[in-house]
C-alpha positions, 0 to 999 in steps of 0.5 A: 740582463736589462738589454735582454729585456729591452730587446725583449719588448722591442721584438714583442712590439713588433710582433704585435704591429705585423699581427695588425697589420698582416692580412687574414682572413676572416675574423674582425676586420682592422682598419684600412686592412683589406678583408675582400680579394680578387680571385686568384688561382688556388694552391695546392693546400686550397685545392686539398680543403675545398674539393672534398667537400664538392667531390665526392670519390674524387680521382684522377682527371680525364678529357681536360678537367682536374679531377673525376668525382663519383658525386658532387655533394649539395649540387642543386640538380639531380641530373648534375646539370644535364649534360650527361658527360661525366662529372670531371671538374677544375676549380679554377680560382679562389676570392676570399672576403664578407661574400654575403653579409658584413661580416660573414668569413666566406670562400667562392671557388669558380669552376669548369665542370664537364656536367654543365651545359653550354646556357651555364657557360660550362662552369659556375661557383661554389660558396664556403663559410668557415668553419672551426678551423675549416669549411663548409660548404654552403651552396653551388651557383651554376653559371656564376664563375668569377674568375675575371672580376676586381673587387671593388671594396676592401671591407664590409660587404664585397662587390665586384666589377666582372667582365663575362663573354658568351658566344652561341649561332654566331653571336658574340656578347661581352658585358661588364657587370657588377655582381653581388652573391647572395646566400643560399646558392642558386644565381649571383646577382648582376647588374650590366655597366657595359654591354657588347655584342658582335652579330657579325656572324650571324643570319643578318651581319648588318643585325648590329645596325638594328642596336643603332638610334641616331647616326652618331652612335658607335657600336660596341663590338667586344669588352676584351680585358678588364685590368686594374688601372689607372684611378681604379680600372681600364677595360680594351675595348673592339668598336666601330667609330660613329661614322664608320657604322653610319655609312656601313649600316647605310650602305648594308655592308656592316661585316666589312666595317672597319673597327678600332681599339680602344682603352676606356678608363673606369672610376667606383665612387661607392655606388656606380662604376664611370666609364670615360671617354663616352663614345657614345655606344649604341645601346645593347638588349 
């Protein structure tokens, strides 16, 4: 008998030390436990909670998009975005984390939607907050997908470090943002770390010389990947070494200027992102 208790509170015990220490989300975060995730692909489960609440009538998808909805409830435009293509919709990942406050329980579920124009990035997000045992619904952010982003603080209010691309008449633009979410809907907040563009392809293939100050500036052509790393993160990295874009931009042929590969190791102290090594990039409007 006294064995069975003693085994007893020895299971008890450590029920209690895994309830801990296990990751939840939402509710009073423990110390040292990690409350703000980076995005990931939703479970089947997932995609069951959220999408009623965004698809209204949803059905079977169709010209590559998940699913088919008759309505898309809180969505801030009555024309659903403008693009006159139907409502088909994927949602594509899931972050969980204090999205907007301290201590808010929030969900921000990214999206492609066949009813948003090209100037949103045919895509953007949705924000949830708990409730009961459930969600709801709290607001749509048309261009503001975050599928490729790192969290960067595991409590309190979440930030995080995304990398976004947007091509259009030839121009290619890549850039590295820190990005908040506000309530209330509407448009995330951003504020550049790096920034790329390749304007090879368009009108002027020597436009990228125009970026350049002093002939020993680099030009950053694209930001291809964002990856944990290193002391936090590593980005890979398409330039035109300094002397190369000199004698290319001097000569007017920068669209034959050879480029090169790069990994720059980035670092988060609380406040601002480091990106090393500096090799010195022109800078891009």
């Amino acid at each position: 008998m006294q064995r069975s208790v003693v085994l007893l509170l020895l299971l008890l015990v450590i029920g209690i030390g895994a309830y801990k220490l296990w990751p939840r989300h939402g509710g009073e975060s423990q110390p040292g436990v990690t409350v703000n995730f980076d995005p990931r692909g939703l479970t089947g489960d997932e995609q069951a909670a959220f999408l009623p609440l965004v698809c209204g009538g949803a059905s079977g998808g169709a010209d590559g998009y998940a699913h088919s909805c008759q309505s898309l409830p809180g969505y801030p435009s009555q024309d659903y975005g403008g693009a006159g293509t139907g409502l088909g919709i994927t949602l594509t990942s899931v972050i969980y984390g204090h999205l907007t406050g301290d201590d808010a329980d929030e969900a921000y579920v990214s999206y492609l939607g066949s009813f948003e124009p090209h100037v949103t990035n045919f895509g953007g997000g949705i924000l949830f907050h708990r409730q009961g045992n459930g969600w709801a619904l709290s607001g749509w952010y048309p261009g503001g997908a975050m599928e490729h982003c790192l969290s960067l603080n595991p409590q309190g209010r979440a930030r995080f470090l995304c990398l976004y691309g947007f091509t259009g008449q030839g121009e290619t633009d890549t850039t590295l943002f820190l990005v908040s979410i506000p309530g209330g809907g509407s448009q995330i907040n951003l504020s550049p770390v790096l920034k790329a563009s390749d304007l090879r392809e368009t009108m002027d293939p020597n436009a990228n010389c125009g970026q350049r100050k002093s002939a020993d500036q680099a030009v950053l052509l694209g930001i291809d990947s964002l990856a944990r790393g290193g002391s936090f993160a590593t980005v890979q990295v398409d330039y035109v070494p300094a002397a190369t874009a000199d004698a290319a931009c001097k000569a007017k042929n920068f669209a034959s200027a050879s480029a090169q590969k790069a990994s720059l190791a980035l670092s988060w102290d609380g406040s601002s992102v480091g990106v090393s090594p500096d090799l010195h990039f022109a800078p891009v409007e």
